[in-house]
C-alpha positions in Angstrom: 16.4 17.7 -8.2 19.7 15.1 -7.1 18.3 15.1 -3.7 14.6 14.3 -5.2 16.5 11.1 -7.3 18.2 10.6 -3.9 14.9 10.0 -1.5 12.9 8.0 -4.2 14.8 4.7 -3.1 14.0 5.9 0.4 10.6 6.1 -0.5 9.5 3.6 -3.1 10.2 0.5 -1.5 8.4 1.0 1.7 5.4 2.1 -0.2 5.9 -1.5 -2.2 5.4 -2.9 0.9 2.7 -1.4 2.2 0.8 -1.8 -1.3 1.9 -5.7 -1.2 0.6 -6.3 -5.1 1.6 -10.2 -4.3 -1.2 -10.4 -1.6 -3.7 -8.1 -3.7 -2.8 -10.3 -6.9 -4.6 -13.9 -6.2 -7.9 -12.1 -5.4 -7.8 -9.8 -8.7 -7.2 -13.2 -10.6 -10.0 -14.7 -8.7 -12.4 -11.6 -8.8 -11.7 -11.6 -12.8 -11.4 -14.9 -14.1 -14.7 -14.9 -15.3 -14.9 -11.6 -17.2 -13.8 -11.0 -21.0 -11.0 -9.3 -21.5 -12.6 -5.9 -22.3 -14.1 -5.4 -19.0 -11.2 -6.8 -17.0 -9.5 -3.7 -18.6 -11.9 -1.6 -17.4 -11.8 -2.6 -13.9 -8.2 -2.1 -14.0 -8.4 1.2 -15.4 -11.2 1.8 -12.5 -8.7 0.2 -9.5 -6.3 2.3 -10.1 -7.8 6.1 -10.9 -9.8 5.2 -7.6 -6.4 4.2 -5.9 -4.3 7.3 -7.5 -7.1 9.8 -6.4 -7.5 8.5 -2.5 -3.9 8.6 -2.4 -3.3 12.2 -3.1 -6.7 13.4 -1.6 -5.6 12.1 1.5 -1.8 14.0 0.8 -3.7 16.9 0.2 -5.9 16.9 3.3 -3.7 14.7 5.4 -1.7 17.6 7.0 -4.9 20.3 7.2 -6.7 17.3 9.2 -3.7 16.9 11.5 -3.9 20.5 12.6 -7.6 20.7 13.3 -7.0 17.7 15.3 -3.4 19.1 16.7 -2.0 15.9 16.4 1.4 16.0 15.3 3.2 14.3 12.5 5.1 12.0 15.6 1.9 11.0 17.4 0.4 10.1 13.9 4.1 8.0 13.1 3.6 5.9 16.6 -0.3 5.5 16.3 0.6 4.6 11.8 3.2 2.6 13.3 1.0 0.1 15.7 -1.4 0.2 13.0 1.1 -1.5 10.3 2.4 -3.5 12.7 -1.3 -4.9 13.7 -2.1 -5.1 9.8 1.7 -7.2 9.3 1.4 -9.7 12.3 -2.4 -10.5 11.2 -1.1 -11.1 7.5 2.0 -13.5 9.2 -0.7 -15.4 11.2 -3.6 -15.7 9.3 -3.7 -18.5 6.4 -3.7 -16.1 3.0 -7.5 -17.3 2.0 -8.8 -15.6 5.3 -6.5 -12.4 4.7 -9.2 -9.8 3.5 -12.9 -10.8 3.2 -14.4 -8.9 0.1 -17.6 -8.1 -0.4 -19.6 -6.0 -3.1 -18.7 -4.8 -6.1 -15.2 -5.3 -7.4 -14.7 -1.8 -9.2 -13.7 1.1 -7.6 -14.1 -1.2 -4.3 -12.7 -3.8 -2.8 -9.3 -3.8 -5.6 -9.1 0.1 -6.1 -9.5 0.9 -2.0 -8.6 -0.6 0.5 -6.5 -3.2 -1.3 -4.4 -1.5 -3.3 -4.7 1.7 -1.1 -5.6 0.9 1.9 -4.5 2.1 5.9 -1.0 0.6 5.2 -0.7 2.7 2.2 -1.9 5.8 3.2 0.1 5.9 7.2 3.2 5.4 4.8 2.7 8.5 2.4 1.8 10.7 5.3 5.4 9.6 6.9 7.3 9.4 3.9 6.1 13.3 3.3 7.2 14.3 6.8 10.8 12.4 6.3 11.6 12.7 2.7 9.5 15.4 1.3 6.1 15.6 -1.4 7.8 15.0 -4.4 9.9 11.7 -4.3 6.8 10.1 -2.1 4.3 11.0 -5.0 6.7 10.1 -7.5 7.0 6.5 -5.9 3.6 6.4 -5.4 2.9 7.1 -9.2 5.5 3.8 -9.9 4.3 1.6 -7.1 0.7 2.3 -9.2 2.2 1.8 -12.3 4.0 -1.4 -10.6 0.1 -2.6 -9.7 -1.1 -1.9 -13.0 1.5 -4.4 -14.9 0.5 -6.7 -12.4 -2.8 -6.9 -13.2 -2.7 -6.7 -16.7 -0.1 -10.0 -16.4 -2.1 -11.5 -13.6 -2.7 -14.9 -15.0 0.9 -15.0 -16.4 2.3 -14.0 -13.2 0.4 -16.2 -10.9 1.5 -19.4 -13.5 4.9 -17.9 -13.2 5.4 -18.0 -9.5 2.4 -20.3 -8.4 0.3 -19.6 -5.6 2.4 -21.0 -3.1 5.4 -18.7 -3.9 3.2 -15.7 -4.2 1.9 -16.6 -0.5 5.5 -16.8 0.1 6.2 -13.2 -0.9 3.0 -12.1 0.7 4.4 -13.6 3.9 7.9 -11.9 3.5 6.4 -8.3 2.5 4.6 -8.7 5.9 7.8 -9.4 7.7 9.4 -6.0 6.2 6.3 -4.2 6.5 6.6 -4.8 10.3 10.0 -3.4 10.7 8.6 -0.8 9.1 6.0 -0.4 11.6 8.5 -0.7 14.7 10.7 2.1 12.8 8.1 4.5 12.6 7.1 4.1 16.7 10.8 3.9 17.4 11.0 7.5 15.4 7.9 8.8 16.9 8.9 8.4 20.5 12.8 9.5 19.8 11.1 12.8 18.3 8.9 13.3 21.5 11.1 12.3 24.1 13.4 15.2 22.2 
């Protein structure tokens, strides 16, 4: 149980980055500014069930997939890790209103997956597993959920709070971090299979 409390540092904050509720935030305020209050709630409640049950489906069939495919948990940390670091460097250079185009219904999809569980999110819980172990990962990934969920139900106050430019701002840094990320999971991968 100490060493579960010990890993849940290790793995909460780089699923925080990878979720990057600042960047998800403007378009939920957008997507929802029109709606009463009643069904806002509702497509909260939808977001994230929808993001909670991708995230531990794909936990739960992650590994049986990787040994079908005999790819190894090292060959999936280098090819996660150029993924992230594609996802960070297009978040650093593109302007924040071209970050993710949505289209369709705003339910279960676009908010629910892929923007609150998206590639980013999912590469990372497979990793943390393999590093840290089940529990602390889905324990951080229950609070980084419960994170998102506060920040959606204080949207409006949030994004008056910090303004749009700050929350950009963030956006922009949590992009930063979740490219070290990136080059930490390839630098891991490739120490692992040169061993």
């Amino acid at each position: 149980m100490l060493e579960v409390i010990k890993n849940i540092p290790m793995t909460f904050i780089p699923i925080l980055v990878a979720m990057d509720v600042f960047a998800v935030l403007p378009i939920f305020v957008s997507f929802t500014s029109d709606i009463t209050h009643a069904d806002r709630k509702i497509i909260i409640r939808q977001s994230i069930i929808t993001a909670l049950a991708v995230g531990l489906a794909f936990v739960g069939v992650g590994e049986a997939v990787f040994r079908i495919l005999e790819i190894t948990v090292d060959d999936f940390k280098i090819a996660g890790g150029l993924l992230l670091l594609v996802i960070a460097v297009l978040d650093l250079t593109r302007y924040s209103g071209e970050r993710r185009k949505i289209e369709g219904t705003i339910g279960v999809v676009p908010i629910g997956v892929p923007l609150i569980v998206g590639p980013a999110v999912l590469t990372t819980l497979i990793v943390l597993i393999d590093h840290h172990g089940i529990t602390p990962t889905i324990i951080s990934f229950m609070l980084n959920l419960l994170i998102v969920w506060a920040s959606f139900v204080n949207a409006e106050k949030i994004t008056r709070l910090i303004g749009k430019n700050g929350i950009v701002a963030i956006s922009k840094v949590m992009a930063i971090l979740l490219a070290s990320i990136a080059v930490m999971m390839i630098r891991l991968g490739i120490e692992n299979i040169v061993k």
